[in-house]
C-alpha positions in Angstrom: 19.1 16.0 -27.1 15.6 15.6 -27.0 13.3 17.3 -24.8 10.6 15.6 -22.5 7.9 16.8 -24.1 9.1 14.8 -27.5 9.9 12.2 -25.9 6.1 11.9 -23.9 4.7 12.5 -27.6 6.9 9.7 -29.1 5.5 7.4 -26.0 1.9 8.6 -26.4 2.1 7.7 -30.3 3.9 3.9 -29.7 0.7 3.9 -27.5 -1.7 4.5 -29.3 -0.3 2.8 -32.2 0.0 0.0 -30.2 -3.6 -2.8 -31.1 -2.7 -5.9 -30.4 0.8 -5.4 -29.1 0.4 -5.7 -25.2 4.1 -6.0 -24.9 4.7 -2.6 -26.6 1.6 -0.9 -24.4 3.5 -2.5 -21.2 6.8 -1.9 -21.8 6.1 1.6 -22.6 4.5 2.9 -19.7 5.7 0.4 -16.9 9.4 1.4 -17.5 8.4 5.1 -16.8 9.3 4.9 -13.1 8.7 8.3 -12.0 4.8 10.0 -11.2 5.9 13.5 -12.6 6.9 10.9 -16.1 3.4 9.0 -16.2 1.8 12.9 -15.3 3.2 14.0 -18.7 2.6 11.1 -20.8 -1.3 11.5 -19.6 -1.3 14.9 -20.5 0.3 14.7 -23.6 -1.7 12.0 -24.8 -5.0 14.1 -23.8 -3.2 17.3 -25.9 -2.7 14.9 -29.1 -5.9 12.5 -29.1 -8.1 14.2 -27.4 -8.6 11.5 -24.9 -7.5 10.8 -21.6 -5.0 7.7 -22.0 -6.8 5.6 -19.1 -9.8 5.6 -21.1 -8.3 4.1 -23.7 -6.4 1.7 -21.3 -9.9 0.5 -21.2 -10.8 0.3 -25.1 -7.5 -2.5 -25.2 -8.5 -5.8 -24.5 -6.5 -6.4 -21.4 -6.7 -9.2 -19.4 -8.0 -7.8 -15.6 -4.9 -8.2 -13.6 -3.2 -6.1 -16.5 -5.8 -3.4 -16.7 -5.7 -3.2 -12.7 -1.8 -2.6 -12.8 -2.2 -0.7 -15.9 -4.4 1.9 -14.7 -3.2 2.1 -11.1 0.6 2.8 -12.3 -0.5 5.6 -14.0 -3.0 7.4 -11.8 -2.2 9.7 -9.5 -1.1 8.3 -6.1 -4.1 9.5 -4.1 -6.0 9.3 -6.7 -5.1 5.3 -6.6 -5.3 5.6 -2.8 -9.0 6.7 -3.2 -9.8 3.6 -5.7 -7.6 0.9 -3.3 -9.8 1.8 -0.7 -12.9 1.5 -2.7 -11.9 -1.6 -4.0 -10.7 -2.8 -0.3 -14.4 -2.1 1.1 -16.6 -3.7 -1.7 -14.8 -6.2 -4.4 -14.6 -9.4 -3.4 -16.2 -11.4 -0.3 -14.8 -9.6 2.3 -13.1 -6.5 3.7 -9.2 -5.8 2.6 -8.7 -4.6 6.4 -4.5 -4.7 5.3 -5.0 -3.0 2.3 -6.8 0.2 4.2 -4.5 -0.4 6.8 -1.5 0.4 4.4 -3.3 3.7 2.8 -3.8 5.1 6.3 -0.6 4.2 7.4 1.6 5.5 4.4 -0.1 8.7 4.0 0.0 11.9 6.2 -2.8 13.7 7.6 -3.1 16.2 4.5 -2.9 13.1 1.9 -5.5 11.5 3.9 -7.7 14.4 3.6 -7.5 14.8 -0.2 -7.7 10.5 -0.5 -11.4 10.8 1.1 -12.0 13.9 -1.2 -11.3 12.1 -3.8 -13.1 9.1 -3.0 -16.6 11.3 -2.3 -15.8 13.2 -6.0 -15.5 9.6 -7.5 -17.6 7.3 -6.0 -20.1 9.5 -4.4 -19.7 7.8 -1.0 -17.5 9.0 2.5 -14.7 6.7 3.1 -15.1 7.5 6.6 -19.1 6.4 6.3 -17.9 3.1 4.4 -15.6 2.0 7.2 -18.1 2.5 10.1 -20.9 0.6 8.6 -19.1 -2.3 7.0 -21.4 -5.5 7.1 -21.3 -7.6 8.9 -19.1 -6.2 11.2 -15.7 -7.0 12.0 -13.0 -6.8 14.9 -10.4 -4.6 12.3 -13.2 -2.1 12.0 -12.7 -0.7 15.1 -8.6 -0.2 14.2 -9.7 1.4 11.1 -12.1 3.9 12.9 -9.4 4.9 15.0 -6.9 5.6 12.8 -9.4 7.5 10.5 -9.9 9.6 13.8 -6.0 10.0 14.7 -5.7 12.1 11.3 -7.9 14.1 12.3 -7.0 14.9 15.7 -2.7 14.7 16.1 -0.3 16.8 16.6 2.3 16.9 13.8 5.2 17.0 16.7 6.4 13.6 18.1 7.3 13.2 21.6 9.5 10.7 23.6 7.6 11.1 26.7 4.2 10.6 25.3 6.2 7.9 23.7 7.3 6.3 26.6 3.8 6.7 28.9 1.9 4.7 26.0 4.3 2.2 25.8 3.8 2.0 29.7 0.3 1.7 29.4 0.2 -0.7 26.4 2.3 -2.8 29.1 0.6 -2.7 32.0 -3.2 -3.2 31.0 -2.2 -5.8 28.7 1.1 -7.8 29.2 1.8 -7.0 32.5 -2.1 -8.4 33.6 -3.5 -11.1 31.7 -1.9 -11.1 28.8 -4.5 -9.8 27.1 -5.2 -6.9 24.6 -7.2 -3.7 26.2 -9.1 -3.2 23.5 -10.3 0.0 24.8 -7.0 1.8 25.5 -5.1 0.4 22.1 -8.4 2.4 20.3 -7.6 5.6 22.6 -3.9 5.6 21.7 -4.6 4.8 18.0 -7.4 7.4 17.4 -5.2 10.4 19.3 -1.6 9.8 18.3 0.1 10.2 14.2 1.5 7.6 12.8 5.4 9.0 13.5 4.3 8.8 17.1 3.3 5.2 17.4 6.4 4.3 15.1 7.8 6.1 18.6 5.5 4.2 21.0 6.5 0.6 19.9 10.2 1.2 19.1 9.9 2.8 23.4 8.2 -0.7 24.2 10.5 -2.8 23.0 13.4 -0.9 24.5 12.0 -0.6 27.5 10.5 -4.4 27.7 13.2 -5.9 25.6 10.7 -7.3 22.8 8.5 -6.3 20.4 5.0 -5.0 21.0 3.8 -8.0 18.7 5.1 -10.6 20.8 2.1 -11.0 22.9 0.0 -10.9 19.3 1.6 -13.6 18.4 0.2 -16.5 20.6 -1.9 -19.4 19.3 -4.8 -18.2 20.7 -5.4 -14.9 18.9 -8.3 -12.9 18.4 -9.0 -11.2 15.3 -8.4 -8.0 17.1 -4.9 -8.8 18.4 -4.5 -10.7 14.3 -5.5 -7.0 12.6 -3.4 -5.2 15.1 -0.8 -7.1 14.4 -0.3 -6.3 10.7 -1.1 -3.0 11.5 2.2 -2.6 14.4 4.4 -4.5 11.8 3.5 -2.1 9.0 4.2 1.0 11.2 7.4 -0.5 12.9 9.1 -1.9 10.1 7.4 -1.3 6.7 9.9 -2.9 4.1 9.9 -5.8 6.4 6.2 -6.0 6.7 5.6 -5.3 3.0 8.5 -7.9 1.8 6.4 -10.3 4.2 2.9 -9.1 2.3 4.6 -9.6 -1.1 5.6 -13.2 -0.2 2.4 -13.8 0.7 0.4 -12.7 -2.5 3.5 -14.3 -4.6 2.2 -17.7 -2.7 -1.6 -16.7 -3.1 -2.1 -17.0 0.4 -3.6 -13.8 0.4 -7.1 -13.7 -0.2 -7.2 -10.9 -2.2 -6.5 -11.9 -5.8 -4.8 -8.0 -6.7 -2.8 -8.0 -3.5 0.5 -8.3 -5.6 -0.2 -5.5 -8.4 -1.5 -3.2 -5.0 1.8 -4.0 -3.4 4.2 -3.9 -6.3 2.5 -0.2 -7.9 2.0 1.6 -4.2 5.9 1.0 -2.9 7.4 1.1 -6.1 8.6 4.7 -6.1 8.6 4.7 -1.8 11.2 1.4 -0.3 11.1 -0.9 -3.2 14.7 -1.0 -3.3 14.6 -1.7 0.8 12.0 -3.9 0.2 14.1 -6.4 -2.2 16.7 -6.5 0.6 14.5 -7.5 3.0 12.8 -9.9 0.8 16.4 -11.3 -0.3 17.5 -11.7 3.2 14.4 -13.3 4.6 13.4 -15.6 1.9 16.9 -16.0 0.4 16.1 -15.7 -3.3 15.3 -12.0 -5.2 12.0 -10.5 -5.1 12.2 -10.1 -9.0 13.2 -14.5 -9.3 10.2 -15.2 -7.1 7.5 -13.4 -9.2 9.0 -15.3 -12.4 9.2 -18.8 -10.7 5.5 -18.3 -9.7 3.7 -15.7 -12.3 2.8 -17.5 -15.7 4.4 -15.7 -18.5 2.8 -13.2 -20.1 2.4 -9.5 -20.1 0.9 -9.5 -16.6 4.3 -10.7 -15.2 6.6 -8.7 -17.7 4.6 -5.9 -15.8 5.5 -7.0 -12.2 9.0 -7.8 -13.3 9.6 -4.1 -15.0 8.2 -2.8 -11.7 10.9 -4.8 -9.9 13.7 -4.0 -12.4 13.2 -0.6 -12.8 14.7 0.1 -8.9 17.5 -2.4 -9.6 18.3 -0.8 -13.4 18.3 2.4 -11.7 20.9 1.9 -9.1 18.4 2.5 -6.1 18.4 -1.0 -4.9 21.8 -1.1 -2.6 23.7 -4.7 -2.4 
């Protein structure tokens, strides 16, 4: 039987053997599903070669969207967390407010840590820095400050009656009066509580109330406060259901952000992907992995995606 380490060396040499044959390059490294997999096959490459494999994922002539998924599949997660966020705060015309929101939200305190490391030792900027002074400013700054702040400051312990006098107080200054968001004491509770404990807070609000804390967000008449905390309730609450949603979206191209899809696709693939096709099945009523064919052109770009989306269904992880 063969061992890893021939098999990594056999990958790393249809790589690099692989000029002009995108569909060899793709296949090859897309269908390696696990991080501790892609780890070895970068290390391997660097031992035969003498080059690190993303730098020759560069040399290729690959299309953008390919080199994008290309290089964030096999980059360490926080590693990739660190160049989301970079990308989130300066490409394109405005801020990727989701796109943070999903980093900070996914991650625990100690990833979070080594994410803005990573991001000074890169970029040689603070992530934290880059949030506060976004220009021009914007309502979802103030979420992301706070939730910056809350991995700094929680407890790693969850409690129900914490749970329960938030959700209280998320009720009565803003449902319960006018109907409208307290800005100030959604900030408090964001910037002192972990994420586990708001997942607690708004599962205690809609046991207690009967309905969902988004309910109220929901209403015609919005701000781009109540629209930001939105998507950031629905990813803690529920996040296959939010990130099926998200994925729906970018498959549309109603997301504004052109790399929302290859962001989406590589950063759940090895978390819920196979919970996310469920919920994307039984909302939209047609498979996750049909969708992106019906509305990616062919090419290796969408063989990408689609290996992505296969890989959880080939390897028995997505339950029917």
């Amino acid at each position: 039987m063969a061992t890893k380490s021939s098999c990594y060396e056999s990958d790393c040499k249809t790589i690099h053997d692989s000029w002009g044959r995108l569909s060899t390059l793709v296949r090859t490294l897309a269908t390696r599903s696990t991080q501790a997999e892609r780890r070895g096959i970068r290390e391997t490459y660097k031992a035969m070669y003498g080059e690190d494999l993303l730098t020759h994922l560069q040399r290729v002539k690959l299309n953008q969207e390919l080199f994008s998924g290309l290089f964030l599949w096999m980059v360490d997660p926080l590693e990739r967390d660190a160049c989301l966020a970079k990308d989130a705060l300066f490409e394109g015309n405005e801020t990727d407010f989701k796109a943070l929101v999903e980093i900070f939200v996914a991650r625990k305190s100690s990833h979070v840590l080594i994410i803005k490391q990573l991001y000074q030792t890169r970029f040689k900027r603070q992530l934290d820095h880059d949030i506060l002074c976004l220009e021009p400013p914007h309502p979802s700054q103030k979420i992301l400050v706070a939730l910056a702040t809350s991995h700094k400051a929680h407890n790693a312990d969850v409690s129900q009656d914490i749970a329960k006098c938030d959700a209280m107080r998320l009720y009565q200054t803003g449902e319960a009066t006018s109907g409208c968001i307290n800005e100030a004491v959604v900030l408090e509770i964001l910037s002192k509580r972990s994420i586990p404990q708001l997942k607690l807070t708004f599962s205690s609000y809609k046991r207690i109330f009967g309905h969902n804390y988004t309910k109220q967000l929901k209403k015609a008449t919005s701000t781009q406060f109540e629209d930001a905390l939105r998507y950031l309730v629905e990813c803690i609450q529920d996040p296959p259901k939010y990130y099926a949603k998200m994925l729906q979206r970018s498959i549309k191209g109603e997301e504004k952000n052109k790399g929302s899809l290859t962001r989406l696709m590589v950063s759940r693939a090895e978390i819920d992907m196979g919970d996310i096709h469920k919920e994307f099945r039984k909302k939209y009523g047609v498979e996750l992995r049909d969708a992106i064919s019906e509305a990616i052109p062919a090419g290796d770009y969408r063989d990408f995606v689609l290996i992505l989306a296969n890989n959880y269904v080939n390897s028995g992880r997505l339950n029917r």
